[in-house]
C-alpha positions as a Markdown table, in Angstrom:
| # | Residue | x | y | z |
|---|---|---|---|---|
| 1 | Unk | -17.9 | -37.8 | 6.5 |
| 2 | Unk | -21.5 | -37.0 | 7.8 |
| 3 | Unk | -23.2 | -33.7 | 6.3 |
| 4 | Unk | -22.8 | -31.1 | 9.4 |
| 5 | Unk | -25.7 | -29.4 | 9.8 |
| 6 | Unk | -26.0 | -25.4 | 10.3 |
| 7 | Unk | -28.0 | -26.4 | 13.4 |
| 8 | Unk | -24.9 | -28.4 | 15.0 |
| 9 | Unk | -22.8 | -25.4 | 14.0 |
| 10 | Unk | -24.8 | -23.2 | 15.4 |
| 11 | Unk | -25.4 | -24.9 | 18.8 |
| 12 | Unk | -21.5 | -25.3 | 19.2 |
| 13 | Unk | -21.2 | -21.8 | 18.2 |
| 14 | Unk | -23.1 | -19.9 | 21.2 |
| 15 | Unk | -22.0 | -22.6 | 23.8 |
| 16 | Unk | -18.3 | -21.6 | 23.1 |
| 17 | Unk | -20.1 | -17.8 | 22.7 |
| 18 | Unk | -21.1 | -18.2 | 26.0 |
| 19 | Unk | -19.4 | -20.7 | 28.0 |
| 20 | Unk | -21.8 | -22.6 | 28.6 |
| 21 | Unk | -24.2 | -25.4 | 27.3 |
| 22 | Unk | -27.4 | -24.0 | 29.3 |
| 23 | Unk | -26.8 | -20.6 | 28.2 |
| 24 | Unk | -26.8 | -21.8 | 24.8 |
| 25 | Unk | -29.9 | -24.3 | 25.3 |
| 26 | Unk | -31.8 | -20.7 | 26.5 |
| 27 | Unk | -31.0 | -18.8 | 23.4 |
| 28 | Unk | -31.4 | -21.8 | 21.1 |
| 29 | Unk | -35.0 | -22.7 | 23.4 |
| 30 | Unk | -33.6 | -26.0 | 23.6 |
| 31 | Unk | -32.9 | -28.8 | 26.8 |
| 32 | Unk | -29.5 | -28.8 | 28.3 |
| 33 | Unk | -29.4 | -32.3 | 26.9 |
| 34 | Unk | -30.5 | -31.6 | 23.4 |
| 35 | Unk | -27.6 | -28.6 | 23.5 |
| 36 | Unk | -24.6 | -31.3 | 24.7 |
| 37 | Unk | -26.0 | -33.6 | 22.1 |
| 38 | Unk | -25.6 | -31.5 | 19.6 |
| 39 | Unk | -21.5 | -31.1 | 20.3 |
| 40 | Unk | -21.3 | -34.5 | 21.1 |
| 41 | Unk | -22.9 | -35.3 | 17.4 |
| 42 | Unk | -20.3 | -32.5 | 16.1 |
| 43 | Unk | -17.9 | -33.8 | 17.8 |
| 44 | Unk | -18.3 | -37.5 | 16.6 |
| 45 | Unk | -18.6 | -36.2 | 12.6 |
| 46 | Unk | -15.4 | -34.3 | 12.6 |
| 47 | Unk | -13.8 | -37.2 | 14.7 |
| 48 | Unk | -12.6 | -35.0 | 17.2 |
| 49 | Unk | -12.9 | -33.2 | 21.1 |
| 50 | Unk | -14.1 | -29.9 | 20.9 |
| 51 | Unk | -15.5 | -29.0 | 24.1 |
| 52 | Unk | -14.5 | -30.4 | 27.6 |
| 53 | Unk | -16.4 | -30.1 | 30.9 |
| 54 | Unk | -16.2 | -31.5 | 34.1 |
| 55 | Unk | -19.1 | -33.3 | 35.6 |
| 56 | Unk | -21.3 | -30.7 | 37.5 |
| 57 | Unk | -19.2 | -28.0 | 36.3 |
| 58 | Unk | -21.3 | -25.0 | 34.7 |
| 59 | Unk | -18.6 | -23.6 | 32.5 |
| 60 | Unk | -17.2 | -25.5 | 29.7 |
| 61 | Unk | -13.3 | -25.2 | 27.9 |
| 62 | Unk | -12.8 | -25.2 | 23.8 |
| 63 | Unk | -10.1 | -27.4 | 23.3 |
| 64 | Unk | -7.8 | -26.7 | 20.8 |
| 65 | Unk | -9.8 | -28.1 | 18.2 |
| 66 | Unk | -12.4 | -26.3 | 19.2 |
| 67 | Unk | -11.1 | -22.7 | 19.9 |
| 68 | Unk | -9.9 | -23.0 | 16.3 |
| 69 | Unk | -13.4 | -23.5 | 15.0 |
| 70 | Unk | -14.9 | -21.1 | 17.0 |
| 71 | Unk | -12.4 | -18.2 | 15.7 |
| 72 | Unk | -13.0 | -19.6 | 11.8 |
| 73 | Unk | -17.0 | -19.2 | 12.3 |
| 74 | Unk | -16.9 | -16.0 | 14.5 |
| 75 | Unk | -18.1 | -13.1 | 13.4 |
| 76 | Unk | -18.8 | -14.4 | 10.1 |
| 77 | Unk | -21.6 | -16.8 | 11.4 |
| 78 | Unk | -23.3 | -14.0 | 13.8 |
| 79 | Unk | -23.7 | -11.9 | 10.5 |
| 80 | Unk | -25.2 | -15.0 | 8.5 |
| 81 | Unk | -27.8 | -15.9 | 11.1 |
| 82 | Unk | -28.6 | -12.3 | 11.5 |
| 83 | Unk | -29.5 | -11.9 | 7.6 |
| 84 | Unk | -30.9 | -15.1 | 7.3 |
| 85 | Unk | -33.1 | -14.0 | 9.9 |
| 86 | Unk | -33.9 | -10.7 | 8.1 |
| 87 | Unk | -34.6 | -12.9 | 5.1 |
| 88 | Unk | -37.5 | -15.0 | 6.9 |
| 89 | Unk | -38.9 | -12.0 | 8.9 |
| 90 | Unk | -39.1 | -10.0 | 5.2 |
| 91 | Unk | -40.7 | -12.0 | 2.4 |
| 92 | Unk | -40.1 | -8.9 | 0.2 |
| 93 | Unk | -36.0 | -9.0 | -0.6 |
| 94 | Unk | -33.8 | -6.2 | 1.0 |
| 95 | Unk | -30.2 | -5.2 | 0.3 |
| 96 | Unk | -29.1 | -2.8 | 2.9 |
| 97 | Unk | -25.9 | -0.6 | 1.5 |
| 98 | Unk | -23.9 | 2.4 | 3.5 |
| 99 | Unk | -22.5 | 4.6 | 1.4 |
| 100 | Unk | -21.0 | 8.7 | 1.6 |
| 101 | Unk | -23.2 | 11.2 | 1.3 |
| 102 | Unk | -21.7 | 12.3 | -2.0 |
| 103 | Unk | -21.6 | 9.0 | -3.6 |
| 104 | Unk | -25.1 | 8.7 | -2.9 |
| 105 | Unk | -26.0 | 12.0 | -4.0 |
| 106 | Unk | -24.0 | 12.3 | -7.0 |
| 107 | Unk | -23.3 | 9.0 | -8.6 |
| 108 | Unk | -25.7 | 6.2 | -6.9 |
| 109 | Unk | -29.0 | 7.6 | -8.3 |
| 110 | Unk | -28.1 | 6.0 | -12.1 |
| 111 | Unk | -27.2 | 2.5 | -10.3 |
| 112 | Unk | -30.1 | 2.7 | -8.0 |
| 113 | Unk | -32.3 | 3.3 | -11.7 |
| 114 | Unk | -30.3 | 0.6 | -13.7 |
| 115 | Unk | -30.6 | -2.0 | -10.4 |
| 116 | Unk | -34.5 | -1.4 | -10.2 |
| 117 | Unk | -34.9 | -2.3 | -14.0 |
| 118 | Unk | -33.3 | -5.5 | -13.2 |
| 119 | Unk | -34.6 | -6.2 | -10.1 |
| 120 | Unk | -38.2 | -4.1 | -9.4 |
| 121 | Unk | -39.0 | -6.6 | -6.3 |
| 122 | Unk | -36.0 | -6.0 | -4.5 |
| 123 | Unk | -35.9 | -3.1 | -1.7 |
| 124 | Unk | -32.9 | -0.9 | -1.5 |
| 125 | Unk | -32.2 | 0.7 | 2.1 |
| 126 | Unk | -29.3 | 3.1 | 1.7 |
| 127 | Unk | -27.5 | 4.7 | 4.7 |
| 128 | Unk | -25.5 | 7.9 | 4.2 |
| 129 | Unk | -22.3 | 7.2 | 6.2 |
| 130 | Unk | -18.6 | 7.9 | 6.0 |
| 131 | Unk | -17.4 | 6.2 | 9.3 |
| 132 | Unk | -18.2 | 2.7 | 11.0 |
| 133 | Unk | -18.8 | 1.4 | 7.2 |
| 134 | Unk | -16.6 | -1.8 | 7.8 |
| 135 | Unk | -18.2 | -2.6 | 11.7 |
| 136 | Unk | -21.7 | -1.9 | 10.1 |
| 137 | Unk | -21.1 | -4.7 | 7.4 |
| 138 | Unk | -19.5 | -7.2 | 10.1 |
| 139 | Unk | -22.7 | -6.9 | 12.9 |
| 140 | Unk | -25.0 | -7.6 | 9.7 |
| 141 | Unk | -26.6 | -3.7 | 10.1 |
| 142 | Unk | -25.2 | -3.8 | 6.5 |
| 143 | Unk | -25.1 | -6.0 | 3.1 |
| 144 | Unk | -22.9 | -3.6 | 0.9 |
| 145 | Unk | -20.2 | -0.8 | 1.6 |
| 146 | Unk | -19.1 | 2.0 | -0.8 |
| 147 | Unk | -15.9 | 3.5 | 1.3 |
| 148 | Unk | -12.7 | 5.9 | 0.8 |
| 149 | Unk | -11.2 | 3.3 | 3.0 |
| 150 | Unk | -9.7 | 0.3 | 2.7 |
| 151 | Unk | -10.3 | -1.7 | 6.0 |
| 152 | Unk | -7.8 | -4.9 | 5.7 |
| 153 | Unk | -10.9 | -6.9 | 7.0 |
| 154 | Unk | -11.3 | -10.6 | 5.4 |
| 155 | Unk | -14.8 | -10.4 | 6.5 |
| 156 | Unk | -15.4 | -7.3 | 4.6 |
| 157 | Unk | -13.5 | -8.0 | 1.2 |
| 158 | Unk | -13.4 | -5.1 | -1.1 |
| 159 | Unk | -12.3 | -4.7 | -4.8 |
| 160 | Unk | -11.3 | -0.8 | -6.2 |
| 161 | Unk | -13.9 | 0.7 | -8.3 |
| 162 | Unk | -11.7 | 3.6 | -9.2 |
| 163 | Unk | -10.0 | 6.9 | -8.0 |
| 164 | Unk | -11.1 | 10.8 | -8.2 |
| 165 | Unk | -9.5 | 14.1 | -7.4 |
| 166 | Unk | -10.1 | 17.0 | -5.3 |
| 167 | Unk | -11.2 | 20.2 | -6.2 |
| 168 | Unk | -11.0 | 23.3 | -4.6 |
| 169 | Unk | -14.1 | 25.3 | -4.4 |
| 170 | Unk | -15.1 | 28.8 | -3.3 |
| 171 | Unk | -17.9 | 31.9 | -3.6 |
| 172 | Unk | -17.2 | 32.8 | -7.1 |
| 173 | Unk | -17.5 | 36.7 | -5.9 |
| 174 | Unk | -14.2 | 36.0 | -4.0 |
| 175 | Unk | -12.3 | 36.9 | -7.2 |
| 176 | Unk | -9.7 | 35.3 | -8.9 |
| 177 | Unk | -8.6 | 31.7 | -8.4 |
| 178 | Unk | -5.0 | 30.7 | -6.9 |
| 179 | Unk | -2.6 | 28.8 | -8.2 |
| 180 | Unk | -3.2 | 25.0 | -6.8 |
| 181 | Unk | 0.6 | 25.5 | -5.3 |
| 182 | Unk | -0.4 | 28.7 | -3.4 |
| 183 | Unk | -3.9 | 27.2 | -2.1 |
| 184 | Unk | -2.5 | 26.5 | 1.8 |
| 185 | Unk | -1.1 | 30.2 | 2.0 |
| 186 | Unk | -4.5 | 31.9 | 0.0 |
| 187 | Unk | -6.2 | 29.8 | 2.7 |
| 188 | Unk | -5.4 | 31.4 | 5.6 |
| 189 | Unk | -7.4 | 33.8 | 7.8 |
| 190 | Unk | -10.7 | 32.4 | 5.4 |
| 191 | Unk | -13.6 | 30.6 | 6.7 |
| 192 | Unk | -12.9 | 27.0 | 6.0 |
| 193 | Unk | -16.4 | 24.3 | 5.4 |
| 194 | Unk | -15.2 | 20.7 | 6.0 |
| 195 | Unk | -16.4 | 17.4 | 7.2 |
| 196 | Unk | -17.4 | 16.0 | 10.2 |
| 197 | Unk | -14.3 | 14.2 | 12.7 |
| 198 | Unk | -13.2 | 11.0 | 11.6 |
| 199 | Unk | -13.9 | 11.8 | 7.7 |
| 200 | Unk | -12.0 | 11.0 | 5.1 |
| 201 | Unk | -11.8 | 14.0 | 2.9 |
| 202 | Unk | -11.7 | 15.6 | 6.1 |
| 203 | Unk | -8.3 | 14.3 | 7.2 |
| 204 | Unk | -6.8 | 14.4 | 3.8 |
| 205 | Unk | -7.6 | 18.0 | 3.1 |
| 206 | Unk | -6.2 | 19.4 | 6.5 |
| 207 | Unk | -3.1 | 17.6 | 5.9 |
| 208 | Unk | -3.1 | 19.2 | 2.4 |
| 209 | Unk | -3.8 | 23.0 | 4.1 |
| 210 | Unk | -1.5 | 22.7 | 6.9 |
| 211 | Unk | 1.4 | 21.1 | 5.3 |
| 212 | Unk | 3.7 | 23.4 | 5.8 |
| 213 | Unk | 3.1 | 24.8 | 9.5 |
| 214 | Unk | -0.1 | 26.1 | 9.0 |
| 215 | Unk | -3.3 | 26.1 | 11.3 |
| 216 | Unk | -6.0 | 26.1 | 9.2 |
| 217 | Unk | -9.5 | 24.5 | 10.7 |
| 218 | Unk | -12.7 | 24.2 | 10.0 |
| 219 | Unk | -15.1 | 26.7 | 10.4 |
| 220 | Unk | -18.3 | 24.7 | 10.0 |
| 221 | Unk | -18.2 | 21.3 | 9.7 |
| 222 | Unk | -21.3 | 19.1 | 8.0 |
| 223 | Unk | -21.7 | 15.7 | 7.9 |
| 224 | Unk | -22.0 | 15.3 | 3.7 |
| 225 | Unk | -20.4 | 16.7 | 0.4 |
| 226 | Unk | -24.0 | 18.5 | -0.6 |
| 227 | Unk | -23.9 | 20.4 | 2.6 |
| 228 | Unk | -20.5 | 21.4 | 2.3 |
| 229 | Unk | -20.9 | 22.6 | -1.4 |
| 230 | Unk | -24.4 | 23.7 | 0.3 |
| 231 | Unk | -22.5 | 26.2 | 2.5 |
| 232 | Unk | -20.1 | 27.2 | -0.1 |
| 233 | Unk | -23.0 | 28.5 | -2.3 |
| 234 | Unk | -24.1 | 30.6 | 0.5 |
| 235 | Unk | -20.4 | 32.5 | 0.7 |
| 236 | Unk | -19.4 | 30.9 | 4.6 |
| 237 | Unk | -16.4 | 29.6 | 3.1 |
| 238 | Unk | -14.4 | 27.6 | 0.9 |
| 239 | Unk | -14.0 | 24.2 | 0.7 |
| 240 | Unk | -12.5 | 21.2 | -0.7 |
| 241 | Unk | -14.2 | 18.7 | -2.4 |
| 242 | Unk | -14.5 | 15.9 | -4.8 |
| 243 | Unk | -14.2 | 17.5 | -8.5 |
| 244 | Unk | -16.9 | 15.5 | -10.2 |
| 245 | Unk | -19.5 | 17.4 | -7.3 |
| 246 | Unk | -18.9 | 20.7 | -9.4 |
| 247 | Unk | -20.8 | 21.1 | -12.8 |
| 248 | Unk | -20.7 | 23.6 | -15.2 |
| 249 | Unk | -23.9 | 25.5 | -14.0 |
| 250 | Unk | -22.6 | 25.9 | -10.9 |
| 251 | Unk | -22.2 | 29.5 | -11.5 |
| 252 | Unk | -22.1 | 31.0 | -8.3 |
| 253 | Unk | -18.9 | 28.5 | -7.4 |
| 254 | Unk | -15.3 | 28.6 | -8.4 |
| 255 | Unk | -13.4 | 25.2 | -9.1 |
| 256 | Unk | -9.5 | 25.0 | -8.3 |
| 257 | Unk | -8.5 | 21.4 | -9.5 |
| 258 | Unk | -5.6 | 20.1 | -6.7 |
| 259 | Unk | -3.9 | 17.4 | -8.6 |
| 260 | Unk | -1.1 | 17.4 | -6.0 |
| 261 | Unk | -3.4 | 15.8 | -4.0 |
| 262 | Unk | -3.5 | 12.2 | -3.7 |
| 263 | Unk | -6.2 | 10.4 | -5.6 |
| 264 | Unk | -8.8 | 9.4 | -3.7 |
| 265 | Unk | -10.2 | 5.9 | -4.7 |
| 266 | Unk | -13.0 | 4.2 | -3.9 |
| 267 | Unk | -13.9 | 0.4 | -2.9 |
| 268 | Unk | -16.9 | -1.5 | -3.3 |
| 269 | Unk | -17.2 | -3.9 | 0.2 |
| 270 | Unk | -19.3 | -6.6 | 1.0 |
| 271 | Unk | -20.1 | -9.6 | 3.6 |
| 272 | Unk | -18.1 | -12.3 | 3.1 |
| 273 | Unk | -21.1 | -14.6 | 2.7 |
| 274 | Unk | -22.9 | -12.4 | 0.3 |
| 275 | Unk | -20.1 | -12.2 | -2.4 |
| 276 | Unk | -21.8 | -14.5 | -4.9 |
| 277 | Unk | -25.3 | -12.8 | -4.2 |
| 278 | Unk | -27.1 | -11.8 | -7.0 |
| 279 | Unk | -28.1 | -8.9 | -5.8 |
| 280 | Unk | -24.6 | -7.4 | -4.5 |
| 281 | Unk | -23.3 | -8.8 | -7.8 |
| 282 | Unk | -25.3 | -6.4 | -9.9 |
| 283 | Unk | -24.9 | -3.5 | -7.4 |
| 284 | Unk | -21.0 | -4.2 | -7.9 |
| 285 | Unk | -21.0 | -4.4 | -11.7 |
| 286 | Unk | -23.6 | -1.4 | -12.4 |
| 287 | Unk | -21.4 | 0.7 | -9.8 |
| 288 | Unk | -18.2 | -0.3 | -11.6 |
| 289 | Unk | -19.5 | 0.6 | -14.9 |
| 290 | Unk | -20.6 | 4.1 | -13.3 |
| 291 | Unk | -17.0 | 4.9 | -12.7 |
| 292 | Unk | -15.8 | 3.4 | -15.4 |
| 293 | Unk | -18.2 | 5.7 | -17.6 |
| 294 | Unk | -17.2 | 9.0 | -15.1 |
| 295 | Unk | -14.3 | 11.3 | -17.4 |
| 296 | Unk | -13.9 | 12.7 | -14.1 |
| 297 | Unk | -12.5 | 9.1 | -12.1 |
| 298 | Unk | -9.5 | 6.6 | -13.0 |
């Protein structure tokens, strides 16, 4: 068989995309001609009809040949051409990663240290974000996930890097801590600092407080562990957070550990493409060996 050419692929790709071959010949600044020839040479290496179109007709029809290569390439092939194009526009290299705001603030600073002595030309642009991780990854926004979910996406494979607990946390001048059994009922009627809608830790913990009836809800509502643990320090409520967040000098806090909470873990996702990258390997192995290091994770 003939070598198919990304070009080929491509030009079949946004002509099923779009319907048409002179929609595709605009994108791809190519003739109408030079956009059916491409097909047609597609068409003639894998020895088989992929498109069909009427003479004069302006829309074309996958067959099923074709429909089945156009579902096997998309959206995988939208988020290739998008980084490859990010590659050519930046000579510098750039791994783009979304991560939560208390991974990043607590744990990613060592990887980010260990990654830059391996690697000091390549960029790192981090987003802070609990939510949209997995659609992020698949419209090529993203290179690299760190998530509290597991998405079921083959386009975004992930592997477990490890689980934590929860801990809850409050104004140490609130007095003694509850029992973790009693922690819904101590909860009630006090202010309550959570996450923003959608969160993880967010819909775990409101579960956990309102169990049994209850109608606990948050207070104030942030968009990151720091700003939580941020408000707690102040006295505007309690929270509940991850337990490696809370260290020994933090003095003015008070730590409950809630092991009858699930385990939260956490996954390390990628783009499908990028999964023999260099770069994403090392983030994935110095990330792994963070947690694996942490007393605090399993």
């Amino acid at each position: 068989m003939s070598e198919v050419s990304l070009t080929l692929i491509q030009t079949f790709y946004l002509v099923a995309r779009h319907g048409s071959y002179s929609a595709a010949a605009r994108e791809l600044n190519l003739t109408y001609q030079s956009a059916a020839n491409h097909v047609r040479r597609l068409e003639q290496i894998l020895k088989d009809r992929l498109v069909e179109s009427e003479q004069g007709a302006k829309r074309i029809t996958l067959t099923p040949r074709g429909r089945t290569l156009y579902n096997l390439l998309h959206p995988e092939l939208d988020i290739m051409l998008d980084r490859l194009s990010i590659v050519v526009e930046n000579q510098r290299a750039l791994v783009r990663i979304g991560l939560p705001q208390a991974i990043f603030y607590f744990l990613f600073p060592p990887v980010l240290g260990a990654f830059r002595q391996q690697h000091p030309d390549v960029e790192i642009v981090a987003y802070e974000r609990d939510t949209v991780l997995a659609e992020l990854v698949k419209n090529g926004s993203l290179d690299v996930c760190i998530s509290e979910r597991f998405f079921g996406d083959p386009v975004v494979p992930q592997r477990l890097l490890g689980t934590y607990g929860l801990s809850l946390v409050y104004p140490a001048g609130w007095g003694e801590p509850p029992a973790a059994a009693d922690v819904p009922r101590w909860a009630e009627n006090r202010p309550f600092v959570s996450y923003e809608p959608g969160q993880t830790l967010r819909n775990l913990t409101l579960d956990f407080l309102n169990r049994e009836g209850g109608n606990i809800q948050p207070d104030i509502a942030t968009s990151g562990t720091s700003s939580v643990k941020r408000c707690v320090e102040e006295g505007l409520g309690f929270a509940i957070i991850p337990s490696w967040c809370v260290a020994p000098e933090d003095r003015t806090l008070r730590q409950v550990s809630l092991d009858q909470l699930p385990r939260v873990k956490v996954y390390f996702g990628e783009s499908q493409f990028l999964r023999e990258n260099v770069y994403v390997k090392a983030l994935y192995e110095l990330f792994r060996q963070q947690i694996a290091d942490n007393p605090l994770f399993s």
